[in-house]
C-alpha positions, 0 to 999 in steps of 0.5 A: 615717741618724743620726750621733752628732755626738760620734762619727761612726761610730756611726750608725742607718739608719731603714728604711722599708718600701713596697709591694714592700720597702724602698725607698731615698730619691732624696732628704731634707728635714727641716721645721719640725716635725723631721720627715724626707720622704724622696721615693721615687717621682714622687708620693710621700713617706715622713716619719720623725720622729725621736726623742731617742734616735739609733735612736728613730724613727717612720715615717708607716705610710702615705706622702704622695701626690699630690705633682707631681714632688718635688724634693728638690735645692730647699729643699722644706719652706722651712726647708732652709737654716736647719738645716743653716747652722753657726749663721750669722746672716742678713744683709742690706746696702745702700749709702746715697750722700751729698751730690753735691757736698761733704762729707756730713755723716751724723748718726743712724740709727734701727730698727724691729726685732722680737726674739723670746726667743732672738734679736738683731740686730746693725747694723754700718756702714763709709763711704768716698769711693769705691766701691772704699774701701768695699768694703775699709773695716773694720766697725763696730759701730753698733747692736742689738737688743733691747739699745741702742735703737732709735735710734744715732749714726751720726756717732759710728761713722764718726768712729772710722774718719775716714769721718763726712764720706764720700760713701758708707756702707754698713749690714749687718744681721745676723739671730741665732737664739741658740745654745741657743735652740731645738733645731735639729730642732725649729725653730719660724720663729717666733723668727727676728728681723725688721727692718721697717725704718732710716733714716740721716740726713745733711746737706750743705754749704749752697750759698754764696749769694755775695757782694754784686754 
């Protein structure tokens, strides 16, 4: 089935006849390509691909088989999750602890990132004394990709909220598709951003050597 976005009760309904009449899906998954793969049988699969038109579509005159039990409840073309998120970024966060003893004293922050056309990243970071303070602590914008670099003051950033001396800092990535970039039924993987790799670097207090015996 089809729906138009702008008006959800119009709508089409792709039939798809088989051996005995028209079938009905146990399940849908769209891939890469847009193409639609309905599972109708234990072995078997249907794929429609949809046109630009709402009741525009072609169904595959013959169906996959040989497929081992489809599935349809998993993400069983590998780009599931991708197309049905309302434009959400990925993101990815991991907590950095400081100096065991003392203050930290956290300096700069640096990336490796690949941006393809029609995507970004953003990098955000927060610090705090304790566990429990950070995981109340405000974001802060730190730095992006392909705009700002590939390197940032850390120090700088944790300054605005009073934490560039804290034990711990944490750093969220956050991976954009852009609105617009590409059309979500035909999705190429290819534009999604990657970051290989970061690092912080921090310093602590000298250990006093003491004074004279």
């Amino acid at each position: 089935m089809r729906i138009n976005a702008d008006d959800p009760t119009v709508t089409t309904t792709v039939m798809v006849s088989m051996a005995g009449g028209t079938t009905s899906f146990q399940g849908v998954a769209v891939d890469a390509d847009g193409k639609v793969w309905g599972i109708g049988g234990s072995d078997t699969a249907n794929i429609i691909q949809p046109g630009a038109g709402l009741n525009d579509a072609v169904v595959q005159p013959e169906p996959v088989r040989g497929l081992l039990s489809p599935y349809t409840y998993s993400d069983m073309t590998g780009i599931q999750q991708r197309l049905a998120a309302t434009d959400e970024p990925g993101t990815y966060r991991q907590v950095f602890e400081g100096c065991a003893e003392g203050p930290t004293f956290w300096s700069d922050f640096s990336f490796e990132a690949e941006t393809p056309a029609g995507s970004h990243v953003v990098f955000l970071a927060r610090g705090a004394n304790t566990i429990a303070e950070l995981e109340s602590a405000s974001w802060l914008p730190l730095a992006g990709a392909p705009s700002g670099g590939s390197d940032a003051s850390l120090l700088r950033t944790l300054m605005i909220s009073g934490a560039a001396e804290a034990k711990y800092v944490e750093i969220q990535i956050e991976l954009y598709v852009d609105p617009g970039a590409s059309d979500k039924c035909a999705s190429s993987t290819t534009q999604s951003p990657k970051v290989a790799g970061f690092e912080l670097s921090y310093a602590c207090k000298p250990e006093d050597p003491g004074g004279p015996e």
